[in-house]
Structure formats: structure tokens, C-alpha cells
Backbone atoms as SQL, in Angstrom:
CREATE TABLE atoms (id INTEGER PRIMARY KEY, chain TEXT, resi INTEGER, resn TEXT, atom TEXT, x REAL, y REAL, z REAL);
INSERT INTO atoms VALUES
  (1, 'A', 1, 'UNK', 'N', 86.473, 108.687, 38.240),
  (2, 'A', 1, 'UNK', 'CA', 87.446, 108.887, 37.184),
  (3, 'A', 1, 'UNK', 'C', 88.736, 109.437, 37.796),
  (4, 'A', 2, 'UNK', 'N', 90.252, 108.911, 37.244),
  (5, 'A', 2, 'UNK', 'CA', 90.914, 109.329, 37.803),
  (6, 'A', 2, 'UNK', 'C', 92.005, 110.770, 37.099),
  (7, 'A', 3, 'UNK', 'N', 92.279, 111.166, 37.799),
  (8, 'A', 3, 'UNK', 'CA', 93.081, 112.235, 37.156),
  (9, 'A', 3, 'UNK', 'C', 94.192, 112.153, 36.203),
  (10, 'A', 4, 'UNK', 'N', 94.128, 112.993, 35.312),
  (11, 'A', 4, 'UNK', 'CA', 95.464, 111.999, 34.677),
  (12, 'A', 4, 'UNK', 'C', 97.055, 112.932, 34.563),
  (13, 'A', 5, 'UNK', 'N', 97.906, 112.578, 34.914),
  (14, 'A', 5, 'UNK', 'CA', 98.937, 113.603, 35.273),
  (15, 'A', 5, 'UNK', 'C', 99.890, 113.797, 33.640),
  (16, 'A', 6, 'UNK', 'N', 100.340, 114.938, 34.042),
  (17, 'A', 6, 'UNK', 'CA', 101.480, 115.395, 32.714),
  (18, 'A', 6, 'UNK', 'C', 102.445, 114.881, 32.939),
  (19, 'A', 7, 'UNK', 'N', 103.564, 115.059, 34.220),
  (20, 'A', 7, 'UNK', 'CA', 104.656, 114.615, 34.370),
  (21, 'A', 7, 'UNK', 'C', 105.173, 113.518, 34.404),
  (22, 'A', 8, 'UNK', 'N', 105.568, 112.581, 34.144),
  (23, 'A', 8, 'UNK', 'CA', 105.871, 111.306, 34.868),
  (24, 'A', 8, 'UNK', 'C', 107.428, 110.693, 34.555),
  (25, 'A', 9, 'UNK', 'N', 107.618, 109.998, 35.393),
  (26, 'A', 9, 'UNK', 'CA', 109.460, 109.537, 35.105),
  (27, 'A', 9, 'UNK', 'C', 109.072, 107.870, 35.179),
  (28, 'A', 10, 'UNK', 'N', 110.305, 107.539, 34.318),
  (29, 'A', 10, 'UNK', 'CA', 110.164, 105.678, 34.057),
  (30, 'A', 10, 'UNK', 'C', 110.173, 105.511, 35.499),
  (31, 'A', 11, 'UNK', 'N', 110.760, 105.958, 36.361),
  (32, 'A', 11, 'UNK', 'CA', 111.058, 105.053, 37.798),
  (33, 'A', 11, 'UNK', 'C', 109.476, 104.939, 37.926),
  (34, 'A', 12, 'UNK', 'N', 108.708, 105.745, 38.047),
  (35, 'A', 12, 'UNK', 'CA', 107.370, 106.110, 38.427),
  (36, 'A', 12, 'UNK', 'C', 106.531, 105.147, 37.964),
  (37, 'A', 13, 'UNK', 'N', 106.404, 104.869, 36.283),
  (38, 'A', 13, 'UNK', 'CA', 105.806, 104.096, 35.705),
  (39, 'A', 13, 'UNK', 'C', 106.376, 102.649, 35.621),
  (40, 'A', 14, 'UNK', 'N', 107.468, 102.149, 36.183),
  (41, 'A', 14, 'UNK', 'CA', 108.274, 100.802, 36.793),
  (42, 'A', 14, 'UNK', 'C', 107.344, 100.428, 38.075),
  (43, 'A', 15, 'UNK', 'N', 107.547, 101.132, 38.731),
  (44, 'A', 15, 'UNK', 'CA', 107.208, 101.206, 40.022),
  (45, 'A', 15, 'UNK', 'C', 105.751, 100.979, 40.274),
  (46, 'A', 16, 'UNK', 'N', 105.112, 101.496, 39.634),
  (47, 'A', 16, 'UNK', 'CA', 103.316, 101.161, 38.836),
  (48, 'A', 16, 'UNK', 'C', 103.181, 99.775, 38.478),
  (49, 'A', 17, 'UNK', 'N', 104.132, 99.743, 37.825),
  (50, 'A', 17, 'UNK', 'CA', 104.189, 97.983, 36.929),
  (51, 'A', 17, 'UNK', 'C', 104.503, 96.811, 37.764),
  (52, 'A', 18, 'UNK', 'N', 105.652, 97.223, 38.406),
  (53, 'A', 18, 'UNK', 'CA', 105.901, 96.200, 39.790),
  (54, 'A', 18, 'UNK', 'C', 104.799, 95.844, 40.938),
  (55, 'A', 19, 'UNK', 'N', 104.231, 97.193, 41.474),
  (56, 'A', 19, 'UNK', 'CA', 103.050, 96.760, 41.835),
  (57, 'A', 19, 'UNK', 'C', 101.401, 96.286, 41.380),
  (58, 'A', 20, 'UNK', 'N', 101.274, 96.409, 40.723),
  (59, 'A', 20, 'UNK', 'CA', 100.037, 95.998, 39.736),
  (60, 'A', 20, 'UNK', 'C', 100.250, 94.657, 39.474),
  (61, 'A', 21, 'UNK', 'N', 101.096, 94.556, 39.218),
  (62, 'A', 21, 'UNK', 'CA', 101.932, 93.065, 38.218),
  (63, 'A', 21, 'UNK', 'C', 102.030, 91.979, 39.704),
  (64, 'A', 22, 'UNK', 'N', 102.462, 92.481, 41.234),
  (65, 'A', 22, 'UNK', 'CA', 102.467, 91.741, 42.192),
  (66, 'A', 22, 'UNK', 'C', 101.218, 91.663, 42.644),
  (67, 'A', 23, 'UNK', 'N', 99.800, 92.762, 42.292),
  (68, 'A', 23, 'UNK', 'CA', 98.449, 92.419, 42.477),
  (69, 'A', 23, 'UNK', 'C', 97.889, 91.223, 41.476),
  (70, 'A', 24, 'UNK', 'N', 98.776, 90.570, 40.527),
  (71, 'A', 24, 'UNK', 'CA', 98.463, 89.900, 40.205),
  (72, 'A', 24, 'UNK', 'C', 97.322, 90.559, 38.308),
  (73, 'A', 25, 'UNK', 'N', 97.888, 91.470, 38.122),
  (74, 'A', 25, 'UNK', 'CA', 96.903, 92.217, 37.222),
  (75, 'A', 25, 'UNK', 'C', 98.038, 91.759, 36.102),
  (76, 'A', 26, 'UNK', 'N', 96.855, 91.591, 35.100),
  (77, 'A', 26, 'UNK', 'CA', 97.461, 91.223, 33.695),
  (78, 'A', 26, 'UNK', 'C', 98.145, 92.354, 32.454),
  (79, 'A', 27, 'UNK', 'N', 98.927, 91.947, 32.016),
  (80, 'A', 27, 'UNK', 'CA', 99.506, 92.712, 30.859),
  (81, 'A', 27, 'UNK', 'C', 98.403, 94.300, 30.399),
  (82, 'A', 28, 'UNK', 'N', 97.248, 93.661, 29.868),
  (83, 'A', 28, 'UNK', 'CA', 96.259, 94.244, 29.300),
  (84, 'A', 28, 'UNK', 'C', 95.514, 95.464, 30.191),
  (85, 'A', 29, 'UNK', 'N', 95.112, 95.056, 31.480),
  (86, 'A', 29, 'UNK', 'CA', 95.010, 95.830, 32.573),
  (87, 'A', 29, 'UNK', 'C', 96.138, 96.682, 33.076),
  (88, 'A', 30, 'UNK', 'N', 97.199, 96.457, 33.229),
  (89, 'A', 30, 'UNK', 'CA', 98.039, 97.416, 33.552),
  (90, 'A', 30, 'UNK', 'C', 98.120, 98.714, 32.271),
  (91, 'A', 31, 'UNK', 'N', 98.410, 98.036, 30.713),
  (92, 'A', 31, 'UNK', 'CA', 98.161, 98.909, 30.312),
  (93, 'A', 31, 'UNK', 'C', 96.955, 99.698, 30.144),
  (94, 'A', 32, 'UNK', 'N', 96.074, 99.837, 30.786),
  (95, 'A', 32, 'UNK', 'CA', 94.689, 100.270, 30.424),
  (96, 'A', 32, 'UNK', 'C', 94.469, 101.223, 31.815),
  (97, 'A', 33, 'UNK', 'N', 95.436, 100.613, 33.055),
  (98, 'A', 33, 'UNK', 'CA', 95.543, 101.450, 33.648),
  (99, 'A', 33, 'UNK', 'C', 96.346, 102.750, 33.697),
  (100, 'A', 34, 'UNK', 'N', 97.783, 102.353, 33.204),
  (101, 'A', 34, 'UNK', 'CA', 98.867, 103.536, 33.262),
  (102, 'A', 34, 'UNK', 'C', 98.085, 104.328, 31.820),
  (103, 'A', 35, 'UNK', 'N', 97.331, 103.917, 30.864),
  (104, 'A', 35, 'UNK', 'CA', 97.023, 104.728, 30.191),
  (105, 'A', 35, 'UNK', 'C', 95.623, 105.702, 30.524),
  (106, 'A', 36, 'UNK', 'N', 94.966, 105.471, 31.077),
  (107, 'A', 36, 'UNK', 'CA', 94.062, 106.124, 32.005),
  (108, 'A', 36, 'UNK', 'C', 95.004, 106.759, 32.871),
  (109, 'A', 37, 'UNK', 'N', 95.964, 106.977, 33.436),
  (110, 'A', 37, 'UNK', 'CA', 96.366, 108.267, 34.274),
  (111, 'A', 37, 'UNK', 'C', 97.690, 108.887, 33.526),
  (112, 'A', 38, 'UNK', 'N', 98.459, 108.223, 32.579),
  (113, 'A', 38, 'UNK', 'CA', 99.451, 108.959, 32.013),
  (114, 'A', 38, 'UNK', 'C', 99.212, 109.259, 30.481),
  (115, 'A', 39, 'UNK', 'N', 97.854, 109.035, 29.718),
  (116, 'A', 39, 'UNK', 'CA', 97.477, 109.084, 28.739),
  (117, 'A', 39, 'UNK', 'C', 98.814, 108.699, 27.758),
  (118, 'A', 40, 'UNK', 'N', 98.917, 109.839, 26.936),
  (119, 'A', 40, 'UNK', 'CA', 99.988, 109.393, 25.630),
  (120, 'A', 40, 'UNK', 'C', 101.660, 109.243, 26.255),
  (121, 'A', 41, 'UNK', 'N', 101.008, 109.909, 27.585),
  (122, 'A', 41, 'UNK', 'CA', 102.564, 109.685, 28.024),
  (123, 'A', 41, 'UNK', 'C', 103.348, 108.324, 28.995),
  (124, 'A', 42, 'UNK', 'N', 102.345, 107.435, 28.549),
  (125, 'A', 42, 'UNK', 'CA', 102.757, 106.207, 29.142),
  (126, 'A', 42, 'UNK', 'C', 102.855, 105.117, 28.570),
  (127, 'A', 43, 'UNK', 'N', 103.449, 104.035, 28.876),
  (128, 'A', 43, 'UNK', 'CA', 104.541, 103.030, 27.973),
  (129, 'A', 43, 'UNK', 'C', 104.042, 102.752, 26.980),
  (130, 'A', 44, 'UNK', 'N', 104.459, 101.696, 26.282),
  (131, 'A', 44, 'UNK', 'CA', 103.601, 100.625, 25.210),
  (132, 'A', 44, 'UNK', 'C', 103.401, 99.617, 25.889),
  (133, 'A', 45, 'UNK', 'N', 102.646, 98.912, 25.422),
  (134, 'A', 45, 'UNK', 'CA', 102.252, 97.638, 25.585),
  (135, 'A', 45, 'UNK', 'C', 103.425, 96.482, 25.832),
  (136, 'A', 46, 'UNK', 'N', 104.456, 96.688, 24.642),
  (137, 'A', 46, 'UNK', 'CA', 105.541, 96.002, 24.448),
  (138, 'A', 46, 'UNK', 'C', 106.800, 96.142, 25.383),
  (139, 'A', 47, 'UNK', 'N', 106.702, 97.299, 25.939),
  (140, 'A', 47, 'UNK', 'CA', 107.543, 98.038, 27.405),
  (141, 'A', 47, 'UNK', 'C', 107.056, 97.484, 28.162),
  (142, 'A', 48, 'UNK', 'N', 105.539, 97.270, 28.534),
  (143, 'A', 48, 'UNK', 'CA', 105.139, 96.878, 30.049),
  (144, 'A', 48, 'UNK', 'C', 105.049, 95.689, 30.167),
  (145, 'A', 49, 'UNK', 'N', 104.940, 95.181, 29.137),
  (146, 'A', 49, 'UNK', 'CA', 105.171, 93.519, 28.712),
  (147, 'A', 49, 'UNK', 'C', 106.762, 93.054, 29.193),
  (148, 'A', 50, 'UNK', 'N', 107.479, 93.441, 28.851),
  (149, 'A', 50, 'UNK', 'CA', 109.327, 92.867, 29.035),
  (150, 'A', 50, 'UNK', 'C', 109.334, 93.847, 30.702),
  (151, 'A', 51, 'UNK', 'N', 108.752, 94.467, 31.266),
  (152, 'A', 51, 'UNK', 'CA', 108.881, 95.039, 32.298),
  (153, 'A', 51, 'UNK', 'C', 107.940, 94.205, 33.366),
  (154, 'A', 52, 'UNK', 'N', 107.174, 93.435, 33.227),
  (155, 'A', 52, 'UNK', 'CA', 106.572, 92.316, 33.808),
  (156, 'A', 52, 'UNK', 'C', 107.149, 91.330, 33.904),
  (157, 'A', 53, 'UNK', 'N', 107.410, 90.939, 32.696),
  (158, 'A', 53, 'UNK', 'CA', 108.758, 89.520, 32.198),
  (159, 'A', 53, 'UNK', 'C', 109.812, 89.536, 33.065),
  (160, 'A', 54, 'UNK', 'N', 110.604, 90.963, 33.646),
  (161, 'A', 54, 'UNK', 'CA', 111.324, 91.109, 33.957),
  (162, 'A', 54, 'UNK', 'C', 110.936, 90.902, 35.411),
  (163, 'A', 55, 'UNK', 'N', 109.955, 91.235, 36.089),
  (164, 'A', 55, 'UNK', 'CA', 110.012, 91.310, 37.656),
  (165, 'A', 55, 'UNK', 'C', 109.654, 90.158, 37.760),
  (166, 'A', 56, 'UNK', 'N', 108.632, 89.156, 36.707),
  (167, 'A', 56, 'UNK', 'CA', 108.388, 87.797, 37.074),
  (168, 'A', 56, 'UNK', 'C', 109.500, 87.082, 37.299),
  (169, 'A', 57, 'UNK', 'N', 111.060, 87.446, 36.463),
  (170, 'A', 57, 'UNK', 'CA', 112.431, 86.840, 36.792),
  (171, 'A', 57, 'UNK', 'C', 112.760, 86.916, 37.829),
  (172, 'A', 58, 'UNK', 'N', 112.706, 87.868, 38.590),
  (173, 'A', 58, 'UNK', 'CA', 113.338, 87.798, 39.790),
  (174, 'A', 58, 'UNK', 'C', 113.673, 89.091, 40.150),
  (175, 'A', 59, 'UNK', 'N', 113.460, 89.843, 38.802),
  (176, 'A', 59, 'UNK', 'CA', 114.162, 91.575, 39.401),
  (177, 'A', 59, 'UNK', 'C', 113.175, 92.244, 39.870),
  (178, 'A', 60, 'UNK', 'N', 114.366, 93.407, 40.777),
  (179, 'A', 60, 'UNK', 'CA', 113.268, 93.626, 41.815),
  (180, 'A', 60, 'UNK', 'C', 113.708, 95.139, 42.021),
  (181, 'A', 61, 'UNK', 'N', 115.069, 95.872, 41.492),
  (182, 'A', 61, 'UNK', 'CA', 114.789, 97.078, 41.263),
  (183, 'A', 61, 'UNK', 'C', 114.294, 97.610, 39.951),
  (184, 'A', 62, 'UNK', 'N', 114.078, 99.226, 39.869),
  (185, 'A', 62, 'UNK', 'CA', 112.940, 99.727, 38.772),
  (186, 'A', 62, 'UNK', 'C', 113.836, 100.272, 37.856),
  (187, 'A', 63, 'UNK', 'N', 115.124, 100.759, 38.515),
  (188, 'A', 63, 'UNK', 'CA', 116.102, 101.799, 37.758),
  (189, 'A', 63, 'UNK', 'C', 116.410, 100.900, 36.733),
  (190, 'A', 64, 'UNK', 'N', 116.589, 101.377, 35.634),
  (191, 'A', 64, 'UNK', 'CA', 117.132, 101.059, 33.948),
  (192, 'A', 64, 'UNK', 'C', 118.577, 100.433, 34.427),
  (193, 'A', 65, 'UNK', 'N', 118.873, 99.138, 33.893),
  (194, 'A', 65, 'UNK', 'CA', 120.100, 98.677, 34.142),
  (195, 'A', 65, 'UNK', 'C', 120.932, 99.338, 32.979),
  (196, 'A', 66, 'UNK', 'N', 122.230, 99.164, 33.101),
  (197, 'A', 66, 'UNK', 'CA', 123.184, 99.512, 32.489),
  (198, 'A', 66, 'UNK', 'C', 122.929, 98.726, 31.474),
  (199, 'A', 67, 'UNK', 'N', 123.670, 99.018, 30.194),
  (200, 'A', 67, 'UNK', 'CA', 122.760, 98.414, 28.862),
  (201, 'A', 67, 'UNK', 'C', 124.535, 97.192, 28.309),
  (202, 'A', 68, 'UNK', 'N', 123.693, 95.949, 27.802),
  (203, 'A', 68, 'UNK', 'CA', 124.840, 95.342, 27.532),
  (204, 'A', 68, 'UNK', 'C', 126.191, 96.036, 26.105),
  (205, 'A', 69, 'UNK', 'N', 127.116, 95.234, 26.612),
  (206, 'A', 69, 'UNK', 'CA', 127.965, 95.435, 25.147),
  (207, 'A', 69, 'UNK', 'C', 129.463, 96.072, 25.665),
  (208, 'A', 70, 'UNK', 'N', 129.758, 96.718, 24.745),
  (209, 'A', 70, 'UNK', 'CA', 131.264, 97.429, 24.729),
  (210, 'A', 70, 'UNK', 'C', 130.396, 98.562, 24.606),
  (211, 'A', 71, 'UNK', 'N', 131.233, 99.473, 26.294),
  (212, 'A', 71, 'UNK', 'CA', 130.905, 100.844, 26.275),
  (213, 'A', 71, 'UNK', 'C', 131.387, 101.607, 25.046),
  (214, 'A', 72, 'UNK', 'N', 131.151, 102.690, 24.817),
  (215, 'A', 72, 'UNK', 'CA', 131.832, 103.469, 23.652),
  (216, 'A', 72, 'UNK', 'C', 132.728, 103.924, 23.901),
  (217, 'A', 73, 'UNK', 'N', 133.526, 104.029, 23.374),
  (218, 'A', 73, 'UNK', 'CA', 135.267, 104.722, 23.605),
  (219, 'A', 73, 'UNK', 'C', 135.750, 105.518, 22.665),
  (220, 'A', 74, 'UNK', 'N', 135.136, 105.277, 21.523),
  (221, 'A', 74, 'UNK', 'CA', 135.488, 106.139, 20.319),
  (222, 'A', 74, 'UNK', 'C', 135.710, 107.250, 20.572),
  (223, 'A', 75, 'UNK', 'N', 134.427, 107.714, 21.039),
  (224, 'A', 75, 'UNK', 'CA', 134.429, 109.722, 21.089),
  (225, 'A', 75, 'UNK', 'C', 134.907, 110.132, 22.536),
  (226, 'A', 76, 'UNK', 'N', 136.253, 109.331, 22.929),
  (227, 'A', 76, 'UNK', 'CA', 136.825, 109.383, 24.565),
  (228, 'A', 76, 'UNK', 'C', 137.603, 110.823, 23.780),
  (229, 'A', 77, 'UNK', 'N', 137.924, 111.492, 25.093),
  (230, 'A', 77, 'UNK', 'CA', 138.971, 112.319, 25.005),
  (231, 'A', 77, 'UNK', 'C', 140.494, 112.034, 24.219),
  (232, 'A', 78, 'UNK', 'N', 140.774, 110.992, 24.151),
  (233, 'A', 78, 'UNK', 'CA', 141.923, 110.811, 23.301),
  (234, 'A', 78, 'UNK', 'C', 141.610, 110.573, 22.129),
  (235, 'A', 79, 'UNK', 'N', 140.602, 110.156, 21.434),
  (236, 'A', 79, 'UNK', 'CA', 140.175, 110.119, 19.853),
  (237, 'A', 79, 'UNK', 'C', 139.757, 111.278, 19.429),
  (238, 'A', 80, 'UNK', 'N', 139.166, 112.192, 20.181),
  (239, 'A', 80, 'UNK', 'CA', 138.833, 113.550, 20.348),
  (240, 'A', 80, 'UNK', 'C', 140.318, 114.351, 19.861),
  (241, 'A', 81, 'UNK', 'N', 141.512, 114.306, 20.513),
  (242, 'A', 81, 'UNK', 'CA', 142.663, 114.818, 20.271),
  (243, 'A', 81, 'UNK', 'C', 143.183, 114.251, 19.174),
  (244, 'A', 82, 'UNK', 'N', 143.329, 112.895, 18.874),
  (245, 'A', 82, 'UNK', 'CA', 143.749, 112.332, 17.373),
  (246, 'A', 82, 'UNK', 'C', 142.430, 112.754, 16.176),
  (247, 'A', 83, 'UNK', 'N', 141.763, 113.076, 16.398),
  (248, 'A', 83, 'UNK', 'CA', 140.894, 113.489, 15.335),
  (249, 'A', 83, 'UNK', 'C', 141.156, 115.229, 15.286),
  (250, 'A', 84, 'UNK', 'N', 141.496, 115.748, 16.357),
  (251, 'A', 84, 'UNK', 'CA', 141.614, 116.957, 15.792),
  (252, 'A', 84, 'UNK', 'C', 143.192, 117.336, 15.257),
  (253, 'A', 85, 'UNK', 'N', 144.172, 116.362, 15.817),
  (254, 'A', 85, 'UNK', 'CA', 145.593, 116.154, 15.287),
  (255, 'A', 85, 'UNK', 'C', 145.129, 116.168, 13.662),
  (256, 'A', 86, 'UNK', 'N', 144.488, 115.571, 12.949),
  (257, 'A', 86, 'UNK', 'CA', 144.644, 114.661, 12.022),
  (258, 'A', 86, 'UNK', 'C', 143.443, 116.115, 10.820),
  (259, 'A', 87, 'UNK', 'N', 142.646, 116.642, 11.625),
  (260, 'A', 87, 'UNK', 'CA', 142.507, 117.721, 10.653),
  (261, 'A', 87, 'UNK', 'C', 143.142, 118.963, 10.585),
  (262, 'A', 88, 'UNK', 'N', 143.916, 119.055, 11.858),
  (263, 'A', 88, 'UNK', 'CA', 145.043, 120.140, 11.869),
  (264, 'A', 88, 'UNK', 'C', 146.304, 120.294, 10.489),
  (265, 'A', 89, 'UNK', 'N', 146.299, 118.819, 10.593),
  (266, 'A', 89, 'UNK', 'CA', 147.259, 118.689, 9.580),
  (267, 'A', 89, 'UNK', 'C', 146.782, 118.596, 8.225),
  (268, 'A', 90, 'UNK', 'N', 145.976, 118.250, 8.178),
  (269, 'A', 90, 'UNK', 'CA', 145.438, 118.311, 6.680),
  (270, 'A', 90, 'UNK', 'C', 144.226, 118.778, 6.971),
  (271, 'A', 91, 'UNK', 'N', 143.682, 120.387, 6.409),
  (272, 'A', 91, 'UNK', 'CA', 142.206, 120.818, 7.020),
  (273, 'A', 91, 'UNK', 'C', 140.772, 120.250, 5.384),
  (274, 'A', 92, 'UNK', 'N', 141.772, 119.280, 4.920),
  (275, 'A', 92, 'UNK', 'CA', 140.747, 118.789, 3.755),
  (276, 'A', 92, 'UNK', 'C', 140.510, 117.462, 3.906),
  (277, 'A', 93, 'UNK', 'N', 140.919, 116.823, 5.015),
  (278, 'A', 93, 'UNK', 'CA', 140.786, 115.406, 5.263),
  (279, 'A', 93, 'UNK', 'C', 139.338, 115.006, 5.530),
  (280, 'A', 94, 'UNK', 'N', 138.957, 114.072, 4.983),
  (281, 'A', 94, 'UNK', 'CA', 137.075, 113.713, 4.989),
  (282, 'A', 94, 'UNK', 'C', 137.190, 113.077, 5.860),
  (283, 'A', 95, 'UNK', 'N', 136.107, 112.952, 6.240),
  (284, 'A', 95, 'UNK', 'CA', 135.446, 112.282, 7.923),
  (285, 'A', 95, 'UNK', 'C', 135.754, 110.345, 7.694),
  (286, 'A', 96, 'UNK', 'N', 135.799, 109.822, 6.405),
  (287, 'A', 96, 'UNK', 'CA', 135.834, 109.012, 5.935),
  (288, 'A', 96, 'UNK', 'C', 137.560, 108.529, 6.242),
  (289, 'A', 97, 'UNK', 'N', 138.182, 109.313, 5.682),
  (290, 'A', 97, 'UNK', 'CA', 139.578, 109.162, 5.772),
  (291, 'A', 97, 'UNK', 'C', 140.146, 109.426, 7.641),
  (292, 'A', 98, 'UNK', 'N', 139.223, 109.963, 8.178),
  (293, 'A', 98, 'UNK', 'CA', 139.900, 109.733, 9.592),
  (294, 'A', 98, 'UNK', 'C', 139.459, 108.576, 10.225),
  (295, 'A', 99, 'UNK', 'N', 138.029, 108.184, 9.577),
  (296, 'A', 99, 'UNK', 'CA', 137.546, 107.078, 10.440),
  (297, 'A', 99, 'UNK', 'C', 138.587, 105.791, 10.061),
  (298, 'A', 100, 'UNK', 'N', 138.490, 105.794, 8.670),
  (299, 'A', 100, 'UNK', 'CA', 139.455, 104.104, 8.244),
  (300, 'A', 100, 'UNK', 'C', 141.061, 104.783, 9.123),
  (301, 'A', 101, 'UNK', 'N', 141.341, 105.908, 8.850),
  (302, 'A', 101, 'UNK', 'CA', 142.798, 105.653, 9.882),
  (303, 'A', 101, 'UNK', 'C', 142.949, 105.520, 11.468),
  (304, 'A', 102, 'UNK', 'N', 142.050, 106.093, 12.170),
  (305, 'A', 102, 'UNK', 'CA', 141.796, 105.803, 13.519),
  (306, 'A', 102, 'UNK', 'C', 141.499, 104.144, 13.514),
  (307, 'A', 103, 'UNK', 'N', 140.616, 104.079, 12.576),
  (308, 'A', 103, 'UNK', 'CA', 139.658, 102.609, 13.114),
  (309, 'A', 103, 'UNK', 'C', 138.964, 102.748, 13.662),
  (310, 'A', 104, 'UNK', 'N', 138.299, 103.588, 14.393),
  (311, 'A', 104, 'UNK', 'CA', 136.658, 104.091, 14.167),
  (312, 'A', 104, 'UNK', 'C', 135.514, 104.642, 13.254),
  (313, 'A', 105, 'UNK', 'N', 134.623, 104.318, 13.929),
  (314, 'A', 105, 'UNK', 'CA', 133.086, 104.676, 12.714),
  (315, 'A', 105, 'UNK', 'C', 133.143, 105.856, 11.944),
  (316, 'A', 106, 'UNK', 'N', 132.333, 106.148, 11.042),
  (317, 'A', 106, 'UNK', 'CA', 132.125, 107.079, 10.850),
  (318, 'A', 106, 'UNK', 'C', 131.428, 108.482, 11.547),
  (319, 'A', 107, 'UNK', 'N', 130.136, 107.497, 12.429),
  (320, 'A', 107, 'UNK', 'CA', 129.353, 108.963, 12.617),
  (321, 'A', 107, 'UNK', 'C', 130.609, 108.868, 14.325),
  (322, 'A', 108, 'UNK', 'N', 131.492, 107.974, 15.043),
  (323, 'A', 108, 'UNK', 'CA', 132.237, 108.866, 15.851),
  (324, 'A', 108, 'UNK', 'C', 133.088, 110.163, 15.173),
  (325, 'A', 109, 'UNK', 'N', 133.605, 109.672, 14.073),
  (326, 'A', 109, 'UNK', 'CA', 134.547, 111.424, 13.733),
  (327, 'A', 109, 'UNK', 'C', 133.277, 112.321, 13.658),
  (328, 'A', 110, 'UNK', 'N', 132.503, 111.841, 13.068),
  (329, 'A', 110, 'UNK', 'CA', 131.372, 113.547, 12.880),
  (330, 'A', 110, 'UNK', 'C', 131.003, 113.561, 14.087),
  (331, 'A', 111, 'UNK', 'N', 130.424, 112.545, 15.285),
  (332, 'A', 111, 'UNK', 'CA', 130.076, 113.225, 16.065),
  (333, 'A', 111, 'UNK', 'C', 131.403, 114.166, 17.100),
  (334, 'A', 112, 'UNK', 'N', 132.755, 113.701, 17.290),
  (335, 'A', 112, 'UNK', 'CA', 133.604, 113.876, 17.386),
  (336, 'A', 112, 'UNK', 'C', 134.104, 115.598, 16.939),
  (337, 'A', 113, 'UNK', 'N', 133.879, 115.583, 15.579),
  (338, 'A', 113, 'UNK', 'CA', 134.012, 117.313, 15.142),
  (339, 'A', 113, 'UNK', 'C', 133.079, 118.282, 15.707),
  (340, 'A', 114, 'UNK', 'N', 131.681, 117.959, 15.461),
  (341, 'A', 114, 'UNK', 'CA', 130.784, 118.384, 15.532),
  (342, 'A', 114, 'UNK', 'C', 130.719, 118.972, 17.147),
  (343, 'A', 115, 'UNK', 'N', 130.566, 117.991, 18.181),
  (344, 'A', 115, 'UNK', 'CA', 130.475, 118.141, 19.359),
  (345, 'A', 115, 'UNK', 'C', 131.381, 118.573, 19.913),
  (346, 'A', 116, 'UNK', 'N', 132.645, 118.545, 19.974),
  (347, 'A', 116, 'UNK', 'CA', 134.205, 118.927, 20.592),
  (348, 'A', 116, 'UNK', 'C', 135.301, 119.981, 19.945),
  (349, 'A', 117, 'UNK', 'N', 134.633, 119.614, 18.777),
  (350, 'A', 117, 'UNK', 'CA', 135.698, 120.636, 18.061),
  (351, 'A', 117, 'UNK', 'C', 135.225, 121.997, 17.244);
């Protein structure tokens, strides 16, 4: 029986998956293994699944890629300063009324107040 550890980091449990997955071990087995040594603290099924998918493509490092899309910019340091411009001047202005005038979201002004200001 093997021991089963508390700690573990995704690189760790990637790195598990990459090799298991190049022994040729199936979906079902891998999970049955990482769950025998990382108990509740190891992937889903549906993680180790697209993390197989993925090394069968061709990838071949473990680290989390950068995630697609438009980075966030909203809550940059300069929306940060126009949002606090904008309740300076009026300290009754709703989170609503800064977002439609900036042209950003809503939860950026709240997170925006909340966090910075």
C-alpha cells in the first residue's frame, strides 16, 4: 500500500500524468492511481482527461499555459485613478454609473474600490 501525501502542487500531479500516460496507462488507471496517493486532493477525472489529450498533442511542458483572450486591463492602475477621480467628485456616484462612464464592468469598479481604494 502506498502512502498517501497531503501536499501536492499541479506541476507534481502533471508530471504524474505525463508519465503514466507515456507508460501507456489509461485515463481510468491514472486516476485510480493519483487518487490512491493524493486522495481528495487530486484531480478529476475530467482534468486528467484534457491533461492526457493534451500531451497526446504534442505538449510536452507541465506548467499551466497562459490562458487565452484579452488580458484584463480594467482594474490597471489608470482605471484605478479614473475611478477614484470620479468618486472624489461625486462621493454618491454608484458603481453602476462609473462602470457605463468608464466603459468597464461592473464587478471591475467594485473590485477596483474595494481592493485599491
Amino acid at each position: 500500500m502506498s502512502q498517501q501525501l497531503q501536499v501536492v502542487s499541479k506541476l507534481e500531479m502533471h508530471a504524474v500524468i505525463r508519465f503514466l500516460r507515456a507508460k501507456r496507462c489509461n485515463y481510468t488507471e491514472i486516476y485510480r492511481q493519483l487518487h490512491e496517493v493524493y486522495d481528495e486532493n487530486a484531480m478529476s477525472r475530467e482534468a486528467i482527461a484534457k491533461w492526457c489529450n493534451m500531451f497526446e498533442n504534442g505538449r510536452t511542458d507541465i506548467d499551466e499555459a497562459e490562458r487565452e483572450g484579452r488580458p484584463s486591463t480594467a482594474t490597471s492602475s489608470e482605471f484605478a485613478a479614473r475611478v477614484s477621480e470620479n468618486i472624489l467628485a461625486n462621493r454618491r456616484v454608484t458603481v453602476d454609473e462609473i462602470a457605463n462612464k468608464l466603459g468597464i464592468s461592473h464587478g471591475s469598479v467594485h473590485k477596483i474600490t474595494v481592493k485599491r481604494l
